[in-house]
Structures are given as structure tokens and as C-alpha cells.
C-alpha positions in Angstrom: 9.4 132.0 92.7 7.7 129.0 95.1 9.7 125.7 95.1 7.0 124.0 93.1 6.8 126.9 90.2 3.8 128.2 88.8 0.6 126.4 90.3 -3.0 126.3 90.1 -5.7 124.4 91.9 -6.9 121.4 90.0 -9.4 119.1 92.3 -11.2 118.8 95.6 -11.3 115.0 96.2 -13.9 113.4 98.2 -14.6 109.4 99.6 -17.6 108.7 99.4 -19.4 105.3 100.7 -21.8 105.5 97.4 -20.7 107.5 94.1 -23.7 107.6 92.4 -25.9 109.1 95.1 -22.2 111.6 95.3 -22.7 112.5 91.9 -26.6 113.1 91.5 -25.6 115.2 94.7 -23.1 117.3 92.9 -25.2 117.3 89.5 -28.2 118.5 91.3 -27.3 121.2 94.0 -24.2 122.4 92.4 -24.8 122.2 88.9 -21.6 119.8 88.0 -21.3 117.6 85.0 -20.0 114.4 84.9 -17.0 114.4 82.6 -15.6 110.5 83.0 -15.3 107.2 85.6 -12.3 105.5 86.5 -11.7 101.9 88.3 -8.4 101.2 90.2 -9.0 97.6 90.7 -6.0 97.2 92.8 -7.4 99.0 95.7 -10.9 98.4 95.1 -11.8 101.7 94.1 -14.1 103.3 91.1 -13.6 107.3 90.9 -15.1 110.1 88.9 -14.6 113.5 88.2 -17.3 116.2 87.8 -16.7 119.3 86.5 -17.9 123.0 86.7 -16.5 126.1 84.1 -14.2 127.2 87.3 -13.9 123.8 89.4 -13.3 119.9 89.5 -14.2 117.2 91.6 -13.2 113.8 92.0 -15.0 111.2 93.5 -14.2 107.9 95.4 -15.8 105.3 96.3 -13.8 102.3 98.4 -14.9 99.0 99.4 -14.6 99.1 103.5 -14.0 102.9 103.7 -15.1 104.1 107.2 -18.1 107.3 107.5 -17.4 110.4 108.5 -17.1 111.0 112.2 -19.8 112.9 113.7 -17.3 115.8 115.2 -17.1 116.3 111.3 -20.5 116.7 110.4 -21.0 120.2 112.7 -18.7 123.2 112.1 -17.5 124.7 114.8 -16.8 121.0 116.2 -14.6 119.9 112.6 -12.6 123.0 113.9 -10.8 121.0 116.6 -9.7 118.1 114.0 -6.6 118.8 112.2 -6.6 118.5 108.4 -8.7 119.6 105.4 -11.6 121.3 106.2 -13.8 121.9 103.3 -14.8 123.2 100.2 -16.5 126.9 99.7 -18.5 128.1 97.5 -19.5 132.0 96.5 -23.0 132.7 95.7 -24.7 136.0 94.9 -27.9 135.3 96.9 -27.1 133.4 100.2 -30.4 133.1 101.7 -32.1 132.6 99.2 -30.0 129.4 98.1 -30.6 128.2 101.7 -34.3 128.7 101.3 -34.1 126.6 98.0 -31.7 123.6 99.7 -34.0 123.7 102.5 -37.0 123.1 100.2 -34.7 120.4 98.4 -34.3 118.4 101.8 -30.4 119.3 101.6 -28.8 119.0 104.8 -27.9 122.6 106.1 -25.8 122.2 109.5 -25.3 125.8 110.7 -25.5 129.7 109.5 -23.1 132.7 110.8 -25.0 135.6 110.7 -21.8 137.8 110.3 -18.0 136.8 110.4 -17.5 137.6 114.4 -20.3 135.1 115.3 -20.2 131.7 115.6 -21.8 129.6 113.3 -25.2 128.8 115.2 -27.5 125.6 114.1 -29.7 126.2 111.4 -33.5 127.0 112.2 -35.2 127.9 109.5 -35.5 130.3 106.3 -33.1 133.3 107.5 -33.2 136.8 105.8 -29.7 137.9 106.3 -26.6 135.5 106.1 -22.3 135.7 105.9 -22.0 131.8 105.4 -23.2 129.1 106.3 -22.5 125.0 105.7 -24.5 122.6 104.1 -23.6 118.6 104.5 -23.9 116.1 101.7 -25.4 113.0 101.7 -22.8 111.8 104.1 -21.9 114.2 105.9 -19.4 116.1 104.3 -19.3 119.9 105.2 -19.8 122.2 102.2 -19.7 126.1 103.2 -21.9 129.0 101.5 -20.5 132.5 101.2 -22.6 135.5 101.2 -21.6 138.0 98.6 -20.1 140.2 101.2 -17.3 138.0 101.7 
């Protein structure tokens, strides 16, 4: 037995510098619902958490919170930060998700063509994918999985 007992995830967390851009984000490309708002006046704060069948996010936006730094923004680069990395997501039909987000003016930072590769910039529709990331509205990294994986 672990020294917390019997666990399971509950929420990704994200700050955000504007929650309701965050959540038409999360609505829109990953199909979450809404499910409440919250306001912790004490630190200036107003929250949310979103919600799909298997996962939940909360949101946060902070008066004076600081961006994300670019050496964030690109994969390989977040690498060298210490810390949380990211959330990933599985989807049956990688490329073709990237061809949609593409369409949808999503931000998609790089694509690893196989799991021994680095993950390379993206350039375009590509026909055969392991992962790849996608950013959100503020730069957030949010990595794709291939099927395979």
C-alpha cells in the first residue's frame, strides 16, 4: 500500500491570463463542458472547472499573473525546465486531428514522426504522426498521441 492509500487523478490545473478565451478553448478543441465558476476574492482570483466523461480541468485566472515564458512554449526547449510538463491526450486519428486544428487556426508547435525522433516544428498537414503538441491561446503545451502509443 502507498503512504497516501488508494488514489486517483482528479484535475489538471491551469493559469490563465483570460478564462473565458481558456474555456471557449477547452469547449471548442477538446470537447469539455463547463460544470461551475468560483471567486477566491482573497487572492484575486476567479476559477472554473470543465469537465470531460474521463477528465477535469480547472481554470485560473489572477490579477498580475505573469505569461508563460517562451522556453515553455516549444517542446524540446520546456524539456530543460524542471516541473510539470503537460497534459496528453490519446486520439484515434492523429493526423487527421492536426489537419482539423490547423484548419481551426490552433496553434500546433512541433510533430515527432516516431518516438526516437525529436519532435521537429510543424510544417504542414503530415500523413503519418507518434505525437505531437499543440499550444493554447497562451502558450500552454498540450501533447497529441497517435494511437500507437
Amino acid at each position: 500500500m502507498s503512504l497516501v492509500g488508494t488514489c486517483k487523478p482528479h484535475h489538471v490545473s491551469y493559469s490563465v491570463p483570460d478564462i473565458e478565451r481558456a474555456i471557449t478553448f477547452w469547449q471548442e478543441v477538446f470537447g469539455f463542458e463547463l460544470k461551475f465558476r468560483f471567486d477566491v476574492a482573497a487572492i484575486g482570483g476567479k476559477g472554473a472547472f470543465l469537465a470531460t466523461p474521463a477528465l477535469r480541468i480547472e481554470l485560473w485566472e489572477v490579477a498580475g499573473s505573469v505569461p508563460v515564458p517562451e522556453e515553455r512554449k516549444q517542446p524540446n526547449s520546456d524539456l530543460k525546465t524542471a516541473g510539470t510538463k503537460h497534459l496528453a491526450f490519446q486520439l484515434d486519428d492523429l493526423p487527421g486531428a492536426l489537419r482539423r486544428l490547423d484548419e481551426a487556426g490552433v496553434s500546433i508547435a512541433a510533430v515527432q514522426a516516431s518516438p526516437d525522433q525529436p519532435m521537429r516544428p510543424y510544417a504542414g498537414p503530415v500523413e503519418k504522426a507518434f505525437s505531437a503538441f499543440v499550444r493554447d491561446p497562451f502558450g500552454s503545451l498540450i501533447e497529441l498521441l497517435g494511437p500507437e502509443a
